[in-house]
C-alpha positions in Angstrom: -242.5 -94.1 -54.2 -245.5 -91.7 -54.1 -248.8 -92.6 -52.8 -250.7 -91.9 -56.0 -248.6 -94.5 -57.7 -249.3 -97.2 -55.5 -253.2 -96.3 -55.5 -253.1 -96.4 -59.0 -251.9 -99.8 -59.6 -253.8 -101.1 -56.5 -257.4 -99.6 -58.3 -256.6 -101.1 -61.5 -255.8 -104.4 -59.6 -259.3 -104.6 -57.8 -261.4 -102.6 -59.9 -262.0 -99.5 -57.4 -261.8 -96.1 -57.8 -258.1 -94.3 -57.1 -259.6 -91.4 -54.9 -261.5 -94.4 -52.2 -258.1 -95.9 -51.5 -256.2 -94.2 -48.5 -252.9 -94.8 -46.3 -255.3 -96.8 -43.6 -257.0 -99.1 -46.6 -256.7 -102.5 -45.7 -255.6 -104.7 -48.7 -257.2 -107.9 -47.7 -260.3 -106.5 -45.2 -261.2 -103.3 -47.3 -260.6 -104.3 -51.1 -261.8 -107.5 -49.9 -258.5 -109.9 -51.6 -257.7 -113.0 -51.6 -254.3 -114.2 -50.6 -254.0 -115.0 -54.1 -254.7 -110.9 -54.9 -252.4 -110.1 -53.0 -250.0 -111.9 -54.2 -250.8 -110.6 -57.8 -250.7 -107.1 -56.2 -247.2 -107.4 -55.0 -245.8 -108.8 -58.5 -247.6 -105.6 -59.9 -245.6 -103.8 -57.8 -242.6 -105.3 -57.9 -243.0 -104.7 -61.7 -243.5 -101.5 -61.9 -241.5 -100.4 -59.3 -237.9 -103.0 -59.8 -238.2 -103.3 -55.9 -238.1 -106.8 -55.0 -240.5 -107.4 -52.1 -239.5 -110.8 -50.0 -241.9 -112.6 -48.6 -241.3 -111.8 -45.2 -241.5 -108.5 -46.0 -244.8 -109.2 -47.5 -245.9 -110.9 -43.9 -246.1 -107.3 -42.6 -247.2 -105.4 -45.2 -251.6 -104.6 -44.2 -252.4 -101.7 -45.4 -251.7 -99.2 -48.6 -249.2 -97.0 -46.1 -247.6 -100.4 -45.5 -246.5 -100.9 -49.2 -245.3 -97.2 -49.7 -243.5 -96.9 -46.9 -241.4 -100.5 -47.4 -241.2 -98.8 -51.3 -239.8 -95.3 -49.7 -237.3 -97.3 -48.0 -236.1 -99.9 -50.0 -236.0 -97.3 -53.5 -232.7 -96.2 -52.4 -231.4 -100.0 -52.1 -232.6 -100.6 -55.7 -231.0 -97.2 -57.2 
């Protein structure tokens, strides 16, 4: 799963701008969401990835880098 991707559905989420959102953005602290948010934001994912994200995978997921790295790891899984 590329970065871009991820920024991509995470800007059109929160209304931000693609190019602000890094690796280190914090999804709750920096794009200032709710738990609610976030919880949209993961079936977003989920949806446009078909990787199922569990919620205690979801427990330690912080930042932008977070959610690509458990996508890099778990695409394989889903192929």
């Amino acid at each position: 799963m590329e970065f871009e991707t991820v920024a991509a559905i995470i800007a059109e989420q929160f209304g931000v701008d693609a190019e602000d959102i890094t690796e280190d953005t914090d999804i709750l602290e920096d794009l200032n969401a709710t738990s609610m948010d976030a919880v949209e934001l993961i079936v977003a994912i989920e949806s446009a990835t078909d990787i199922a994200i569990p919620d205690e995978a979801v427990d330690n997921i912080h930042t932008v880098g977070d959610v690509v790295a458990y996508l890099r790891e778990h695409a394989s899984e889903e192929e």
